[in-house]
VEXKEDO-257154 format. One record per residue: y, x, z of N, C-alpha, C in turn; residue number from 0. Coordinates in steps of 0.001 Angstrom, whole numbers. Each point is the difference from the previous one (the first is absolute). Layout:
BEGIN
Y  X  Z  Y  X  Z  Y  X  Z  NUM
...
This chain:
BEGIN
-1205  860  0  1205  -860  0  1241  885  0  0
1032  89  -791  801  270  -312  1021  13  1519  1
800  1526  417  829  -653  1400  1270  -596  -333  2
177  -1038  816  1212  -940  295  1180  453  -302  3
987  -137  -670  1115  882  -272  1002  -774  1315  4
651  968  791  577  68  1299  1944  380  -450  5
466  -975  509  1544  130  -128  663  248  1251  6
475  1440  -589  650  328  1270  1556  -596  -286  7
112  -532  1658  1353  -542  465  580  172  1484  8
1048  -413  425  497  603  1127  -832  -1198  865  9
-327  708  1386  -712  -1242  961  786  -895  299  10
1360  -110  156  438  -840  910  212  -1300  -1067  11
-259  -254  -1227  317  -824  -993  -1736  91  -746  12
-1026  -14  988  -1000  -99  -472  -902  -592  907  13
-1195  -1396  -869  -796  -787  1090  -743  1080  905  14
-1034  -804  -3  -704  705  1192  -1277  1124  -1231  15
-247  -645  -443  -781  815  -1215  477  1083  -1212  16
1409  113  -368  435  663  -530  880  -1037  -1480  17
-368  -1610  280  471  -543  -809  2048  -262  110  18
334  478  -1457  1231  769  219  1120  -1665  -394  19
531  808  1322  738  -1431  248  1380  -767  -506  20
788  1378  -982  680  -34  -107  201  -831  -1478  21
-1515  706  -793  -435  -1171  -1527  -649  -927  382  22
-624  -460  1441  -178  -1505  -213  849  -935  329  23
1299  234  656  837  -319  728  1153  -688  -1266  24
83  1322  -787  773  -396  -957  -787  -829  -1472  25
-859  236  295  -944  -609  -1647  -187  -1892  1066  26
-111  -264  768  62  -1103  1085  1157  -257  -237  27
1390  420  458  1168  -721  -481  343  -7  -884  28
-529  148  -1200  654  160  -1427  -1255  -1364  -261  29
-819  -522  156  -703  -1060  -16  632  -856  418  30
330  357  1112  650  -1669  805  1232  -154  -834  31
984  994  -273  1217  -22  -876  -163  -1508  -1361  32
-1292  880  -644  -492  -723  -1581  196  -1848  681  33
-462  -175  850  -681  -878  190  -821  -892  997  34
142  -543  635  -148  -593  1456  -410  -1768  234  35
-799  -628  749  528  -1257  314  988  -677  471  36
400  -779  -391  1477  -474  483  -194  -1181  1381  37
164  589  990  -199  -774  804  1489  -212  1272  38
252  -334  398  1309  -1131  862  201  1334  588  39
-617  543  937  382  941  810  140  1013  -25  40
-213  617  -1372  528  980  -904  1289  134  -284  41
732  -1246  -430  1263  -303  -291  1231  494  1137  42
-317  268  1194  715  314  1022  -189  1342  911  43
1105  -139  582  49  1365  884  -147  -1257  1201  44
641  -889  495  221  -515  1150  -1224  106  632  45
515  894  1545  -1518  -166  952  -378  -1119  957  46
811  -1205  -242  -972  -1351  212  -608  34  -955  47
543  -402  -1048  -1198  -559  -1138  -1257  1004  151  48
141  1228  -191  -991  1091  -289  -1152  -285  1402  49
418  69  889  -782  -578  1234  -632  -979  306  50
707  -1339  -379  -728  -1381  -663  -1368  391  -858  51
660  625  -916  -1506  168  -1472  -685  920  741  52
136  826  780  -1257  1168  330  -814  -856  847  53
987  -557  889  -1568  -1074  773  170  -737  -157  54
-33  -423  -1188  -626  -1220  -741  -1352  669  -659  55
176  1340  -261  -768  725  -1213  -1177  275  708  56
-146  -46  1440  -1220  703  847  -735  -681  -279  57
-1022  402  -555  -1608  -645  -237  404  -1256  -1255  58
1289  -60  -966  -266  -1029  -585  500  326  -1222  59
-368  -361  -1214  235  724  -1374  1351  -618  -450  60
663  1206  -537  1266  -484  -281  466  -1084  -640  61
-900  -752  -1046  -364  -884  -1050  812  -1303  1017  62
-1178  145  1109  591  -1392  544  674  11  981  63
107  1138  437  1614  272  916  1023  -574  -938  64
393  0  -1380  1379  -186  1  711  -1415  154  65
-1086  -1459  -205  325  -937  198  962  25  1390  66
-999  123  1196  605  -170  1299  771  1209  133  67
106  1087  -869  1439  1062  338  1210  -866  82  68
545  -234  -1462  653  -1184  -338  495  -1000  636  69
-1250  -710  508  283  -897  661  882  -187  1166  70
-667  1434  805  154  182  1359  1486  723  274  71
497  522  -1072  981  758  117  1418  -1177  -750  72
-262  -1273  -828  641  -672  -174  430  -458  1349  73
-867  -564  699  0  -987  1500  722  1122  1288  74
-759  1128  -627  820  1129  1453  524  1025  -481  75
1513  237  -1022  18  1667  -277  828  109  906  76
-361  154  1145  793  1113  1067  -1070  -72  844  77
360  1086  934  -690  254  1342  682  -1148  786  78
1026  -304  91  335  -1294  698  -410  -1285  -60  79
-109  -29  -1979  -365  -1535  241  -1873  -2  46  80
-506  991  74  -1177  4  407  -486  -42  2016  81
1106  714  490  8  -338  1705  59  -1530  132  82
525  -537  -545  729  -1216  493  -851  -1171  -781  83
-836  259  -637  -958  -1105  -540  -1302  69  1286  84
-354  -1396  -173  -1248  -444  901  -1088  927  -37  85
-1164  -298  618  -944  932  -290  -750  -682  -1331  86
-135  -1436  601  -576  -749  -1056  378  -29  -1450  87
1032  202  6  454  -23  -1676  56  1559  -431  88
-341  1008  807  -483  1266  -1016  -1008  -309  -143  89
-1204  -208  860  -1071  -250  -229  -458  -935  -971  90
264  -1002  -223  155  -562  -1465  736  301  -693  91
658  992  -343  201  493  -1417  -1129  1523  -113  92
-490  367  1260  -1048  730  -152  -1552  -639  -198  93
173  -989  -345  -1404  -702  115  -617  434  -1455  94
-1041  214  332  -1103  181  -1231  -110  1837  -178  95
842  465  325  6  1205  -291  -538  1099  684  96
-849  -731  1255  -473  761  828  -16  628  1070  97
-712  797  910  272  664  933  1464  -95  847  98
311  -1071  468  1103  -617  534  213  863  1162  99
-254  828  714  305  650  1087  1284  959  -1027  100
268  476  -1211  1009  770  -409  1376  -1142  118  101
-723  -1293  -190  1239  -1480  -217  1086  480  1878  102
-1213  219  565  682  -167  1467  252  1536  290  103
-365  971  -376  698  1589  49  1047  -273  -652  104
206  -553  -1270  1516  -62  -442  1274  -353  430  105
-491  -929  821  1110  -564  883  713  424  937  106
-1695  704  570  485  461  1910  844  1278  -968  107
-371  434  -1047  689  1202  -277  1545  -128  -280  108
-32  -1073  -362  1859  -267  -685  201  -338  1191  109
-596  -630  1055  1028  106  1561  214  1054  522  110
-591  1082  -261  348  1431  596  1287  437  -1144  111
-220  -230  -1363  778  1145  -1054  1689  -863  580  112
-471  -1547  393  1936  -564  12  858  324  1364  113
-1742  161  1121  602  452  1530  528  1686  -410  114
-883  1037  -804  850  891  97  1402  480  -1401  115
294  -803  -210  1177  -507  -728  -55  721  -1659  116
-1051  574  -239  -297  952  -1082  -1276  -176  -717  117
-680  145  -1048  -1291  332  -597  -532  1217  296  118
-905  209  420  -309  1585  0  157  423  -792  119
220  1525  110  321  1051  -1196  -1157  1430  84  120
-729  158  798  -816  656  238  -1503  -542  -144  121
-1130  1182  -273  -1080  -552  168  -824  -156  955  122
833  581  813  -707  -175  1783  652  -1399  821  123
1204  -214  -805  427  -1729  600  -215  -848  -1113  124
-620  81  -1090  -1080  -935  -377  -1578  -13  633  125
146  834  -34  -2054  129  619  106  -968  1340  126
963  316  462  658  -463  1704  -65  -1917  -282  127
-238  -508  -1408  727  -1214  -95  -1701  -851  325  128
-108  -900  305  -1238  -577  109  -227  -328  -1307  129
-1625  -339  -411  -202  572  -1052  -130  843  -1360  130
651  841  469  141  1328  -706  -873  774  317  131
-393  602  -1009  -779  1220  568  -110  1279  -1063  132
-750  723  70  691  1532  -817  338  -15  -1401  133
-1383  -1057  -718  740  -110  -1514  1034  -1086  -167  134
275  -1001  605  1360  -761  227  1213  1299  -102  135
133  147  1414  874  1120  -139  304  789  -635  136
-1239  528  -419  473  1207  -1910  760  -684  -456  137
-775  -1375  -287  489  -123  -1548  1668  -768  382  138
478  -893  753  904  -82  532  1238  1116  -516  139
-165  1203  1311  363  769  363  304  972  -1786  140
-547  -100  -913  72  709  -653  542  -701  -1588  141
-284  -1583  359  408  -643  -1641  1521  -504  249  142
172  -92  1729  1442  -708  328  860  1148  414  143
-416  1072  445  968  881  585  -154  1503  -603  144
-1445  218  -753  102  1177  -742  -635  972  431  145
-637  202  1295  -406  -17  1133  -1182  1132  -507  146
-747  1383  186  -1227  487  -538  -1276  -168  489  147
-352  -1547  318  -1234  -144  892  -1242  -869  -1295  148
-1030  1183  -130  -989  -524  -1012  -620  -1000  270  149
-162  -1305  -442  -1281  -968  238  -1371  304  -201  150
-299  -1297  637  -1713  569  -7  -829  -1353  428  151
-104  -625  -1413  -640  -1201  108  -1458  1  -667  152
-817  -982  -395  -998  63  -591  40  447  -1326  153
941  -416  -865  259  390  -1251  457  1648  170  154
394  529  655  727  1444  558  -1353  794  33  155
-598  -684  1142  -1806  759  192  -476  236  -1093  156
-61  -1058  -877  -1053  181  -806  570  661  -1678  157
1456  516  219  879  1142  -1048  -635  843  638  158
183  585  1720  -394  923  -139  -1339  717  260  159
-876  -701  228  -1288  92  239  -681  386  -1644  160
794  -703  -1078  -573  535  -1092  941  1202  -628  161
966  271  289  599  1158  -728  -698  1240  719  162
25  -360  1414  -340  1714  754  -1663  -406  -43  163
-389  -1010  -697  -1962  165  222  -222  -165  1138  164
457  -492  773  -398  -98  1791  -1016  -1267  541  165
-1418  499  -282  -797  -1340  717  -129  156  1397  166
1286  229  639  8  -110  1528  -127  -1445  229  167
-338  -340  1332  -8  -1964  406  1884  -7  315  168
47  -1133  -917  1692  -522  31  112  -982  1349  169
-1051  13  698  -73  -1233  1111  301  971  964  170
-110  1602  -296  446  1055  1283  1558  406  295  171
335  113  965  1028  -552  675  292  1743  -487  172
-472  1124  122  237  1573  -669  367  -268  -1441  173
-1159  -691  -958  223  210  -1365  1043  -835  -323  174
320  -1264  1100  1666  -197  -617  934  564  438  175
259  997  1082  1007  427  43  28  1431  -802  176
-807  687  -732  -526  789  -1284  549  -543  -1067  177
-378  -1070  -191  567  -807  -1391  1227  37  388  178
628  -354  599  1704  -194  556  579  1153  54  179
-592  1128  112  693  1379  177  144  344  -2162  180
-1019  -517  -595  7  354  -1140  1033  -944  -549  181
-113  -1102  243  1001  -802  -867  1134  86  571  182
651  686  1094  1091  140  459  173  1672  -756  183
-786  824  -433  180  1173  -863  190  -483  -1287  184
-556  -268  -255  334  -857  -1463  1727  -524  -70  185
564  -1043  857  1017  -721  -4  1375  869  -132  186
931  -166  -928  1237  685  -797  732  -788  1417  187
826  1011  1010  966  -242  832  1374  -775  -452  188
415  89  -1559  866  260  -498  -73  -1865  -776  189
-1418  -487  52  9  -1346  -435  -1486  -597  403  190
151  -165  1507  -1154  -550  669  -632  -1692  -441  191
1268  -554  428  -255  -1160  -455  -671  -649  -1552  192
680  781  -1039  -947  -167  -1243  -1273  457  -31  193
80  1178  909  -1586  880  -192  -903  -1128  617  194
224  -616  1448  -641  -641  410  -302  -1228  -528  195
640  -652  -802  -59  -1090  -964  -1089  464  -1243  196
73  1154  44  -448  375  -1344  -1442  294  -229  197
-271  736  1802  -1044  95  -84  -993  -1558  939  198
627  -421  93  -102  -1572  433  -584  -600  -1315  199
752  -338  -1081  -526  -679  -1216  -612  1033  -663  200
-319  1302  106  -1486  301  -918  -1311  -274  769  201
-438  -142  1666  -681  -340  144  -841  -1530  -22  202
1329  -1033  -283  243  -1284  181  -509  -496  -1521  203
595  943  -1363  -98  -633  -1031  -703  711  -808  204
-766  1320  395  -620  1401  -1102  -968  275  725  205
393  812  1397  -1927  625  781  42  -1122  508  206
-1063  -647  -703  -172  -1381  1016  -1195  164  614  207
-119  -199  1020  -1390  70  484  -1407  38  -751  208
231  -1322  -652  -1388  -305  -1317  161  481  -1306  209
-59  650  -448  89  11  -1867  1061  671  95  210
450  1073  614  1695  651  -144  440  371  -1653  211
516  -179  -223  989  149  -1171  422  1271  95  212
-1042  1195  -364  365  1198  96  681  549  -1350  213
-156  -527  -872  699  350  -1862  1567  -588  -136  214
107  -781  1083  1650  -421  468  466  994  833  215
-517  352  1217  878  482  1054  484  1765  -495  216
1491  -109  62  874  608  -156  -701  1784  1054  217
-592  -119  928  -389  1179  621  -1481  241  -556  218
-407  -536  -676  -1642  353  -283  -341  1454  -270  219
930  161  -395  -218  1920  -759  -480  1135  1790  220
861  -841  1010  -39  544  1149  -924  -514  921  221
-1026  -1179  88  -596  -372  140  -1518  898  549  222
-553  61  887  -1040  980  112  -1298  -949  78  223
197  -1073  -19  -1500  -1092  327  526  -204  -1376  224
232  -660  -932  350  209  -1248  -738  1106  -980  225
393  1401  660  -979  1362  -323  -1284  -523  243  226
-152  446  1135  -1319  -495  744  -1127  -1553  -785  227
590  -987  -113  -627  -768  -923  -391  -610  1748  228
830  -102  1266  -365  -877  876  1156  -777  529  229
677  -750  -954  950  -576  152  -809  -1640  651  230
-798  -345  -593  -495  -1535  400  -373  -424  1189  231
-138  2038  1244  -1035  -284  1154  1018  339  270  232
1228  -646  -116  1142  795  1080  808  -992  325  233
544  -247  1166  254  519  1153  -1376  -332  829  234
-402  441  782  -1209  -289  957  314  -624  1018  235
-414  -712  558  185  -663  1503  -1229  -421  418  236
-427  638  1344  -1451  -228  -69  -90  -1111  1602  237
1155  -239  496  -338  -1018  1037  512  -1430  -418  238
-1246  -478  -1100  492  -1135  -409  -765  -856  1008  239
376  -1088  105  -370  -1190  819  -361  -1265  -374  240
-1389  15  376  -892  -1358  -966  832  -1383  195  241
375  -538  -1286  1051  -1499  695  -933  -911  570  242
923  -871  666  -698  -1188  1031  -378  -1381  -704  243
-805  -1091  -641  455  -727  -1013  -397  -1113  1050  244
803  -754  -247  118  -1297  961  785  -1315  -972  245
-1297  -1312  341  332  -1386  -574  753  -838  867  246
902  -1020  -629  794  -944  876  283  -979  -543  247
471  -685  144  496  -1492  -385  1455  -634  385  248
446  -374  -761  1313  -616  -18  528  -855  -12  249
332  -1196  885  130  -1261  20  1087  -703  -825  250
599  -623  -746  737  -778  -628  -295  -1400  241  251
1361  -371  649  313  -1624  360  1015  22  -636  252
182  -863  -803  1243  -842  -543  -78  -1106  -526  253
966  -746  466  358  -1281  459  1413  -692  334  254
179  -818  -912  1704  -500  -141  589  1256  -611  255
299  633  -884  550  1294  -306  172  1028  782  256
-902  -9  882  -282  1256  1075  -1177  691  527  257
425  1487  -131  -1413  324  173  -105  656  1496  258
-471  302  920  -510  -195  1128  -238  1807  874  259
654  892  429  378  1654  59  -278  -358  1276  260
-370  1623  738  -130  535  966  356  991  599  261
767  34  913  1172  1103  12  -899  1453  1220  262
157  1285  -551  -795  1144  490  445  256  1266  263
-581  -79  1035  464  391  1593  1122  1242  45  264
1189  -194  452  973  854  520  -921  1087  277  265
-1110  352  690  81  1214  681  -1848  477  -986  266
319  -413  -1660  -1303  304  -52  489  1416  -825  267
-684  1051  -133  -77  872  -443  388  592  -1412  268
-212  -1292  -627  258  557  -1407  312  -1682  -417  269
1512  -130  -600  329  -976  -554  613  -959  877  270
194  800  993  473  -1453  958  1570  -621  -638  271
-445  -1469  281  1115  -706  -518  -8  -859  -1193  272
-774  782  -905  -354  -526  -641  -795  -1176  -551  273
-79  -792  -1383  -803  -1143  368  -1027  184  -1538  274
-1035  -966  679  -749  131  -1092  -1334  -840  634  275
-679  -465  -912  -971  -1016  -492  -1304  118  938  276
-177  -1044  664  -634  84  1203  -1925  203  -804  277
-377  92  1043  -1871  269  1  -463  -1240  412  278
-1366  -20  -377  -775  -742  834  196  110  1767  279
-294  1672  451  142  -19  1454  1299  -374  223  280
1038  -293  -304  1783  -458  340  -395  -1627  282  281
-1023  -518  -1123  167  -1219  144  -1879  -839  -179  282
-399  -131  1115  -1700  389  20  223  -1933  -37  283
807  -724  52  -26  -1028  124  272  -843  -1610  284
221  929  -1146  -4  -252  -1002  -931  -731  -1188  285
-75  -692  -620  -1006  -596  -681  -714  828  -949  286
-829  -1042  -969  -457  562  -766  1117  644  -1396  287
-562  1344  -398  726  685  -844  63  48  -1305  288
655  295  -1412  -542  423  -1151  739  1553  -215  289
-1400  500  -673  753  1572  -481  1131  -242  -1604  290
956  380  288  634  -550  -1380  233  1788  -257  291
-23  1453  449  -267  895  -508  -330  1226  1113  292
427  1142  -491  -483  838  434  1159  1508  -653  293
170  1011  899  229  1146  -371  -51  1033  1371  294
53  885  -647  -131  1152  853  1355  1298  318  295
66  250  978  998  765  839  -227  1000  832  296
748  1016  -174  -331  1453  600  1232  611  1209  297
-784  243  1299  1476  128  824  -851  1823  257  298
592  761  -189  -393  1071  803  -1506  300  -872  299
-511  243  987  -1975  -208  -470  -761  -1000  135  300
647  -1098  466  -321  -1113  -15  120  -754  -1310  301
-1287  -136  -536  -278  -1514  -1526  -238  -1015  828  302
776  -969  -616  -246  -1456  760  11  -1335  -1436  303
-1298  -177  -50  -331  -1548  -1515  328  -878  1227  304
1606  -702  -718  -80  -1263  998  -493  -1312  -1520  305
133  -979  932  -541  -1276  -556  1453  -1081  137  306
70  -501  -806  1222  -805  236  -251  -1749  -40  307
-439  -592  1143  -672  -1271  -193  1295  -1070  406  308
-82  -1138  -683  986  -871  302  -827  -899  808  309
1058  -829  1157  -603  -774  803  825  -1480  271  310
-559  -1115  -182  593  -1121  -14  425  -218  1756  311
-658  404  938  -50  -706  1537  759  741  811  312
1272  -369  297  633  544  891  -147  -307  1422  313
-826  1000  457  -298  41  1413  1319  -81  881  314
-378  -151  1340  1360  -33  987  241  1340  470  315
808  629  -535  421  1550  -60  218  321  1583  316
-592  1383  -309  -138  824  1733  867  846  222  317
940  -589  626  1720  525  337  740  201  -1120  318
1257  594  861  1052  322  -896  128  719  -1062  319
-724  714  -337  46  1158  -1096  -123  -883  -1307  320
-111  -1325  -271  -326  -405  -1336  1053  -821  -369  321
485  505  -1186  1057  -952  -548  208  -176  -1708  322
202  -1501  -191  -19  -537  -1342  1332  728  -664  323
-252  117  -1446  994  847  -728  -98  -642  -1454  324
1199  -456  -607  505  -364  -1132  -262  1332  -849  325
-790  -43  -1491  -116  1127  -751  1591  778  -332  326
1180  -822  21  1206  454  -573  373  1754  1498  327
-394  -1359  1667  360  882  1156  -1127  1864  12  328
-714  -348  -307  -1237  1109  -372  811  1590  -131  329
847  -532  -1031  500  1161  -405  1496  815  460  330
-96  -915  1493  1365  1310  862  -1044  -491  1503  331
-1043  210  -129  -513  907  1281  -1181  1011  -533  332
-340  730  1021  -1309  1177  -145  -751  -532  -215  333
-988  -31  -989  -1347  -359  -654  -979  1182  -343  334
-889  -311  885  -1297  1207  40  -529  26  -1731  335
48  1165  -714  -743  150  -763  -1197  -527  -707  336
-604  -561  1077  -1563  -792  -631  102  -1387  185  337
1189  -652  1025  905  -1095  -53  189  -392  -1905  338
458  1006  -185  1137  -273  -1185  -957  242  -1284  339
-1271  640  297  -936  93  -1335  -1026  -1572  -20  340
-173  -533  1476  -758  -534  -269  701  -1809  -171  341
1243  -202  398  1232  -1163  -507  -335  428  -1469  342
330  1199  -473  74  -294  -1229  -617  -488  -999  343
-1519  272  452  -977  -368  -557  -532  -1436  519  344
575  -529  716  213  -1795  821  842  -444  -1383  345
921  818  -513  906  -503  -653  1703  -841  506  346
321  872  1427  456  -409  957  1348  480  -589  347
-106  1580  -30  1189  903  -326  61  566  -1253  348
């Protein structure tokens, strides 16, 4: 076998392997330059907005972040008029979109940014903000203020897990802060925020996890799993976790133009406050049922096939938590996710 031809470069502008940082850095922004997705939060420097879209962006694809970006920033563009709205009405304009504990970090956070009379400007008083956490803060810290702090998200891992060839486990708390030392070598001081954008949408829209689009991406020449021909087994993560799959059922009463909600205990863990479409166990006093459909929903590692049965017999409801709702009212309170898939398929909403 023929030896590897080796480019010498200065260390301090070089990954951890010798991949030279200064041509992927620039062959990366001369990509993003050509050509980019056009998405809302691109359009701005402002670090509300930019803060809004990053946690909005945690765990959820940008595609359908931008509806409720939009939305949410029509109803609240300030940190003020976001303090001063209910809880209930962020939470329904956060409905459907998920993981609602960021709905209620957002808030408690704009009560800290208006008590201390400023936005942060640092990345140690973003990290400081509830729900923030290190890649928040990069990217923050670096698309609103210019800031040289590299991200390091899944799409980030898995740039650099295939350029430097690294089948280290990405689930290790070492090999990401490795990856983070490289992609923070990699990152141009001089224009963080694009770099981080930049290398944001090649992992998002080119190394994609499945089938990467290696005859597109602008760094391929630098690429060492690329060389290697082990681009497909890359990134590794070896503490995966078998999901949980669990069946349920979904009650639908409606009757007189109303359909019949159950509001989530104040002090329950996940979702409280929220309302959504009672069970058999909510209502064991319920009649006989029909399945009118079915779909399936993923929280975490949890698969859950619910069943969506309509029911003519309105039992004598067990306390307060249950209340009738006009389809028009539906849509300015919080509605649980599997609430709102399985109305739809009632033909409710």
């Amino acid at each position: 076998m023929a030896p590897r031809h080796r480019v010498r470069i200065p260390k301090e502008r070089t990954g951890r392997r010798g991949v030279p940082s200064c041509a992927f850095t620039e062959a990366l922004l001369a990509w993003y330059r050509k050509g980019h997705r056009d998405l809302p939060w691109r359009r701005t420097r402002d670090p509300y907005s930019i803060w809004v879209s990053e946690i909005m962006l945690q765990q959820t694809r940008a595609q359908a972040v931008i509806p409720y970006y939009e939305r949410f920033l029509a109803r609240f563009p300030t940190v003020a008029s976001l303090v001063a709205a209910p809880d209930e009405e962020v939470l329904a304009l956060w409905s459907g979109l998920g993981y609602y504990s960021r709905a209620r970090n957002l808030r408690r956070a704009a009560i800290q940014i208006e008590s201390a009379g400023r936005f942060p400007r640092s990345y140690d008083a973003l990290r400081a903000l509830p729900g923030v956490g290190d890649y928040t803060a990069a990217a923050i810290a670096s698309i609103a203020f210019g800031l040289p702090h590299a991200v390091l998200d899944g799409n980030v891992l898995r740039v650099v897990a295939r350029v430097e060839n690294d089948p280290s486990d990405i689930a290790s708390a070492a090999t990401r802060e490795r990856f983070r030392r490289v992609a923070q070598a990699w990152l141009d001081p001089r224009r963080p925020g694009p770099f981080n954008q930049a290398l944001m949408e090649l992992g998002a829209t080119v190394c994609l996890a499945r089938d990467p689009l290696c005859l597109l991406c602008p760094v391929a020449g630098l690429c060492r799993a690329r060389e290697c021909g082990t681009a497909a087994q890359l990134p590794v993560k070896l503490r995966a976790v078998a999901p949980v799959r669990l069946q349920e059922t979904l009650l639908v009463l409606y009757q007189h133009g109303r359909v019949l909600l159950r509001q989530i205990e104040a002090d329950a863990r996940r979702m409280a406050g929220f309302w959504e479409l009672p069970t058999p166990a909510h209502l064991p006093e319920a009649g006989a049922t029909t399945a009118i459909g079915r779909f399936r929903h993923s929280i975490t590692r949890h698969r859950y096939e619910f069943t969506v049965a309509r029911t003519e017999h309105v039992p004598a409801l067990p306390g307060s938590a249950f209340r009738w709702f006009r389809p028009r009212e539906i849509t300015r309170i919080p509605l649980s996710t599997t609430a709102r898939k399985a109305l739809r398929i009632a033909g409710i909403v």
